[in-house]
NUTIVEX-390819 format. One record per atom (N, C-alpha, C): y, x, z. Coordinates in steps of 0.001 Angstrom, whole numbers, plus 500000, padded with zeros to 6 digits. Each point is the difference from the previous one (the first is absolute). Layout:
BEGIN
YXZ/...
# end
This chain:
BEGIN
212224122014368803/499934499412498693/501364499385499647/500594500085498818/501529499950499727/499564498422499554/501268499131499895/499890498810499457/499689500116498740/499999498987498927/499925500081499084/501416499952498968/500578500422498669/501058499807499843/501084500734500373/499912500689500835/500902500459501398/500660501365499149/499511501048498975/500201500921499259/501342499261498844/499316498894499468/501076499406499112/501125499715500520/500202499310500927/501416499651500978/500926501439500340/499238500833500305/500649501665500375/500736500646498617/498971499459499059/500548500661498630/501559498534499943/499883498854499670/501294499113499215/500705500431501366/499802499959501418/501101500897500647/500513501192499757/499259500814499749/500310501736499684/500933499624498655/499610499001499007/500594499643498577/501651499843499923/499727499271501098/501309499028500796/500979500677500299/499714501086500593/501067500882500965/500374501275498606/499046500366499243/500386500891499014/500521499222498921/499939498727499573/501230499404499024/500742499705500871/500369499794501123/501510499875500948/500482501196499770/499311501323500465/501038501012500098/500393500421498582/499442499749498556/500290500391499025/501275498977499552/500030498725500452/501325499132499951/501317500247500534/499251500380501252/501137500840500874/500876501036499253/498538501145499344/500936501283499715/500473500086498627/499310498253499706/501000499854498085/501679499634500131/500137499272501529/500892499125499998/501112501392500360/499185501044501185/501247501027500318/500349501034498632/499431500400498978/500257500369498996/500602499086499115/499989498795499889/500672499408498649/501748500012501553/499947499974501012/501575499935500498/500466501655500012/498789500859500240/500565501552499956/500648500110498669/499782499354498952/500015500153498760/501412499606499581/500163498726500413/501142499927499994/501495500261500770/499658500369501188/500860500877500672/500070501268499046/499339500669499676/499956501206499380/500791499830498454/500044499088499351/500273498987498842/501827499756500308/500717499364501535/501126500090500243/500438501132500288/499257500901500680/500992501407500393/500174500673498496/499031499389499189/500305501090498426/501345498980499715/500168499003499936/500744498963499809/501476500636500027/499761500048501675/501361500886501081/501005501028499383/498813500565499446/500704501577500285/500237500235498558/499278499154498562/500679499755499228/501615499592499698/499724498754500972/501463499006499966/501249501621500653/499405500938501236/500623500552500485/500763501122498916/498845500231499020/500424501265499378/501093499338498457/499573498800499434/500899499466499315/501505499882500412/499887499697501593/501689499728500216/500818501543499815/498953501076500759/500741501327499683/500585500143499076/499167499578498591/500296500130498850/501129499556499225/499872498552500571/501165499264499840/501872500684500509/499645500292501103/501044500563501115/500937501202498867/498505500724499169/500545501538499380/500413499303498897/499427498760499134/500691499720498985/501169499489500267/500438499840500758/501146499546500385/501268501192500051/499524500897500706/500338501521500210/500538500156498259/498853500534499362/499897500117499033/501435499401498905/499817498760500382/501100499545498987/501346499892500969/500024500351501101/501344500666500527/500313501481498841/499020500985500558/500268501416499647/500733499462498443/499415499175499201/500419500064498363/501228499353500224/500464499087500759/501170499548499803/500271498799500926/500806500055501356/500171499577501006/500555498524499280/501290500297499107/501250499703499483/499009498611498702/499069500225499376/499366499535498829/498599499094500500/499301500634501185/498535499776500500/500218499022501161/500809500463500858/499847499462501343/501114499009500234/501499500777499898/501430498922500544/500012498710499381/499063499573498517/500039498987499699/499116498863500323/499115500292500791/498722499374500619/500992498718501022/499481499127500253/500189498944500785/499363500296501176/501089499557501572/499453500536501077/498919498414500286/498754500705500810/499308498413500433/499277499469498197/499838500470499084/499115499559499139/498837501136499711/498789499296499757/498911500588500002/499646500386498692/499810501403499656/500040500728498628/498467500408499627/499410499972499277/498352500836499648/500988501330499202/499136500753499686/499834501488500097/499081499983498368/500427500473499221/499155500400498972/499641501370499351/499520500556499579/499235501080499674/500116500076498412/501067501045499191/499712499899498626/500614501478499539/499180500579499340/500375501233499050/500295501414501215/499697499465500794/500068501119501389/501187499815500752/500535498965500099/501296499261500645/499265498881501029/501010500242500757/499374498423500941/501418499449499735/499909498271499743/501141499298499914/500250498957500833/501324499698500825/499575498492501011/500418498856498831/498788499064500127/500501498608499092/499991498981500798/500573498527499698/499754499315500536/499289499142499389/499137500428498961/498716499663499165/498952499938500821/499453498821500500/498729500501500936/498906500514499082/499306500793500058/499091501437499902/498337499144500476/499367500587499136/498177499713500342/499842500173501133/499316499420500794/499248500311501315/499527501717499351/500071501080501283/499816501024499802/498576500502500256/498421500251499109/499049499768500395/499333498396499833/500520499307499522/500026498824500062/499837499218501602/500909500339501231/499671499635500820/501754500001501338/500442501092498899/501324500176501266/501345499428499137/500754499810500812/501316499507499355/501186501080500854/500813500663499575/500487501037500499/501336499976499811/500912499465500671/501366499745499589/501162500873501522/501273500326499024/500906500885500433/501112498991500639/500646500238501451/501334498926499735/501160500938500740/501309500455499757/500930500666499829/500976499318501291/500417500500500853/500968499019500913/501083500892500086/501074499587500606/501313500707499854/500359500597501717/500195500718500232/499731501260501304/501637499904500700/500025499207500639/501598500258501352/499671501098501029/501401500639499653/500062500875501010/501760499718501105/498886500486501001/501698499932501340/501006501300499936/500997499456500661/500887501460500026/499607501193500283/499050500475500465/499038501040500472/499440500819499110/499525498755498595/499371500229498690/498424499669500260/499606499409501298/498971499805500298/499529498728498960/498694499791499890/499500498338499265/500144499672500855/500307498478500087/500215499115500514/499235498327499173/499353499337500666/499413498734499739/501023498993499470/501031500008501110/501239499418499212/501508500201500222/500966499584499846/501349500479499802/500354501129499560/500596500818500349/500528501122499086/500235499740498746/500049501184498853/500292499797498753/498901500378499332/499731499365498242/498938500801499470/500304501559499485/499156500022500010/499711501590499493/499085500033498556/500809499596499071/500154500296498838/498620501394498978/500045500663501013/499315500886499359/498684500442500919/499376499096500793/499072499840500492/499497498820500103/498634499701499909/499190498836499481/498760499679501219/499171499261500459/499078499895500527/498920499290498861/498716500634500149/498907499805498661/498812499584500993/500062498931499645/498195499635500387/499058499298499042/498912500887500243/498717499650498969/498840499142500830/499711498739498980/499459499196500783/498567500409498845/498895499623500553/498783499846499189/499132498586500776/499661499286499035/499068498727500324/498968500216499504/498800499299500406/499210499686499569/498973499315500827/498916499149499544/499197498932500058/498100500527500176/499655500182501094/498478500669500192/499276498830500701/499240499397499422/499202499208500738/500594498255500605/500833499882499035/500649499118500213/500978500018501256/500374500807500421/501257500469500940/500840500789499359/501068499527500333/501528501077499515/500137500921500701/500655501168499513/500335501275500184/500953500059499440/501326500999501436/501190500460499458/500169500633500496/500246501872499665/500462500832499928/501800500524500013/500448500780500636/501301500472499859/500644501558500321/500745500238499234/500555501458500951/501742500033499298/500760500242500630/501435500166500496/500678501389499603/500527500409499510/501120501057499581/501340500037499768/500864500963500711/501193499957499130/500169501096498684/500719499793499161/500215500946499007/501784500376499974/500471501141499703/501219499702499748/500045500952498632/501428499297499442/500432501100498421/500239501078500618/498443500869499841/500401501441500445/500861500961498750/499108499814499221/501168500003499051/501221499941499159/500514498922500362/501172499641499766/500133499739498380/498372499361499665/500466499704498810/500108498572499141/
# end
């Protein structure tokens, strides 16, 4: 003969353990979610700097002499988008998406007697540049910063 009651206790236990594991598997989906939420984040920020890198390119190819030699080495430039031109300003530019900030900065490239780069001494080299594209941005109340590194030179010569 079973106690009395004894069915109800089995059920708010059985209750117990199936709202635990549904807490459990809300809590691993709302973090899958957002892991999944930064890698889109990532590879955004990743594919903007490309972009950045070619607009940069870009306004070499049009004019090394007009686009690029007048840029300041060590200042941070945004990138704008107009009439099918990309332009460097030092206008800061909308968050891109409303979420990234995407800026260009230009440094001046020493080379040794060899003609190798060099970090420091030697002489500059005038017609080669180092370009890095930074992208920021803010997910969840943590900062994010992005970067990628290039040289360009006046292949052109114009």
């Amino acid at each position: 003969m079973r106690p009395r009651g004894f069915g109800i206790v089995e059920v708010v236990v059985g209750m117990a353990i199936i709202s635990a594991s549904f807490v459990a598997l809300t809590g691993i989906a709302r973090f899958s979610l957002n892991v999944i939420d930064q890698a889109n984040l990532n590879l955004r920020a990743v594919f903007l700097l490309s972009e950045g890198i070619e607009a940069v390119h870009l306004n070499r190819d049009e004019s090394w002499t007009n686009k690029i030699a007048p840029l300041s080495n060590g200042t941070a430039y945004y990138l704008s988008y107009s009439s099918g031109r990309w332009s460097v300003t030092a206008t800061p530019q909308p968050n891109i998406d409303g979420v990234f900030t995407r800026t260009v900065t230009l440094y001046e490239v020493r080379r040794d007697g060899s003609d190798n780069i060099v970090a420091s001494g030697g002489s500059v080299d005038s017609k080669t540049r180092k370009v890095t594209a930074r992208a920021t941005w803010s997910y969840l109340g943590r900062s994010y910063d992005e970067s990628v590194s290039a040289y360009i030179t006046d292949l052109f010569s114009n």
